[in-house]
Each structure stands twice: as structure tokens, then as C-alpha cells.
N, C-alpha and C positions, 0 to 999 in steps of 0.2 A: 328586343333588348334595348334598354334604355341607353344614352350617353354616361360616354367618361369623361371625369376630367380629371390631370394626372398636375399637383404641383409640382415644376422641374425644382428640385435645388439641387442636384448630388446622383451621382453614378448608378444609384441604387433605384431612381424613378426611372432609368430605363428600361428596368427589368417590369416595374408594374406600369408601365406605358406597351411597351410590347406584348405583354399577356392581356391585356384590354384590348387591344388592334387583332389579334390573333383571336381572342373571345368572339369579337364582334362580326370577325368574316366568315369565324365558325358559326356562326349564329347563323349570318344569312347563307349559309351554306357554300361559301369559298372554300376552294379543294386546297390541298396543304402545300401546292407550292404559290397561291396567291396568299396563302395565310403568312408564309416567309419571306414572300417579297415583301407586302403591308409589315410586318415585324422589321424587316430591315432597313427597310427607307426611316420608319420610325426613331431607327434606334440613330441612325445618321442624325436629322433631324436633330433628337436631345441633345445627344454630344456637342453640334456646332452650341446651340443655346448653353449649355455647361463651359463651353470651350472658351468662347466670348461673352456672352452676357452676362453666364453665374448663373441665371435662375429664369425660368420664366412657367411656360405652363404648355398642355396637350390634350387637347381636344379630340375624343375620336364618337363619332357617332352617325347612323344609319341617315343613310342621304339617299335614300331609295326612289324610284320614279317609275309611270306605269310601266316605261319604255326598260329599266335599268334595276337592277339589285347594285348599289353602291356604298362603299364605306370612307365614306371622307373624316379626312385627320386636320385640324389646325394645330398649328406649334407655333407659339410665340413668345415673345420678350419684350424687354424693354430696352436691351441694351446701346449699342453704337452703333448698330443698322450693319448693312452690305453695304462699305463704299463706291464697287464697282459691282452690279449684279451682272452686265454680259460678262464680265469678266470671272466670276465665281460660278459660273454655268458653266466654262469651257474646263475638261482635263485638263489637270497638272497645276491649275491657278491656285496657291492657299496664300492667304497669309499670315497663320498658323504654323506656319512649319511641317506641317503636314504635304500626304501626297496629291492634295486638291481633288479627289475623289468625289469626295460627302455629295455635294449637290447634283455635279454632273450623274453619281452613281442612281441617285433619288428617284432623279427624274427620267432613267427609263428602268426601275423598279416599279412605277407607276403610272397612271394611265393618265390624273392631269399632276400639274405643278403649278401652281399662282404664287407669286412670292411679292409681299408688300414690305421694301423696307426704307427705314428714315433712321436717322439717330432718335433713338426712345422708343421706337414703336417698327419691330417687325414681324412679319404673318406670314407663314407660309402653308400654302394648304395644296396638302395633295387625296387622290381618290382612286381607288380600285374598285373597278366597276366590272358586271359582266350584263349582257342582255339575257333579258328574262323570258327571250323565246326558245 
């Protein structure tokens, strides 16, 4: 299965971001509750990018290795970055208004979490993997 790439603007590319993520682990044959977790973290993800940025974009494609069957996601923007990222990794931090979930919940939905941000430019890439023995 080839990559996607999902433009975020609006509520509604969550929906075809999570069925791409869900496609792609069905693909390499992830069972349905890694196809939910990959759906969920994803949809986290879009939201903060909608929430603060407005728009940005989602990357999801087969990151496979001899050792691994893997399905890595990028999500990115352009907007104001993470001011404080230990601090938006821990429960309960938003500044949003929100319950400070999204990131902490992310990253043990999935197996890595790499987050690159600045004002203009931020990346966050996570990965559901299994071993292919």
C-alpha cells in the first residue's frame, strides 16, 4: 500500500486521516485493536494542529523493516510550535482549555513519539509497530 497524505484544514480530514491510518495497518495486517489505537492517536494529533495551527497536513505511510512490520504517521504545521514540550507531555497541562490529554494520551497509544517544534515549523511523528517473527 502506497502513502497518504491527508491536507489538514477542518474537522472533516480527521475522518479521511483516520481511515487512511486504519487502511494502512489493515494493509500490513495490524489486528483491530492496533488499527484503533493508530486511528486515535491520529485523530489527537489533527485536532491539536486544527486547535492551534488552523491547517497543516498528515503523513501516514509503511515504514516496514526486515526486523518490523511498522506504520509511521507525520503530522505537521506551521503554526506557533509547543512553547513548552516536557510540559505538554505531562497530564493535565493544555493551554487550550482543554483536559491536557491529546499528547500525553498519543504517546502511550503508540509505540514511538518524536515531536519537532519551533514557532513555524512543527513535526510530530509517531509509529505502531509489531515484530515480524
Amino acid at each position: 500500500m502506497k502513502a497518504s497524505r491527508v491536507e489538514i484544514r477542518d474537522r472533516t480530514d480527521v475522518v479521511t486521516a483516520r481511515r487512511d491510518g486504519r487502511d494502512m495497518a489493515r494493509a500490513l495486517g495490524f489486528g483491530s485493536a492496533d488499527q484503533t489505537r493508530l486511528a486515535t492517536a491520529i485523530s489527537e494529533l489533527i485536532r491539536n494542529v486544527i486547535q492551534y495551527a488552523g491547517f497543516g497536513f498528515c503523513v501516514i505511510e509503511n515504514a516496514s523493516s526486515p526486523e518490523f512490520v511498522e506504520v509511521r504517521v507525520v503530522v505537521g504545521d506551521s503554526g506557533p510550535g509547543i512553547p513548552d514540550l516536557q510540559e505538554a507531555l505531562r497530564d493535565g497541562f493544555s493551554t487550550g482549555g482543554g483536559l491536557g490529554s491529546g499528547l500525553p494520551r498519543t504517546r502511550r497509544l503508540v509505540h514511538s513519539l518524536d515531536i519537532i517544534s519551533e514557532p513555524g515549523n512543527t513535526r510530530v511523528e509517531i509509529t505502531v509497530r509489531r515484530s515480524r517473527s
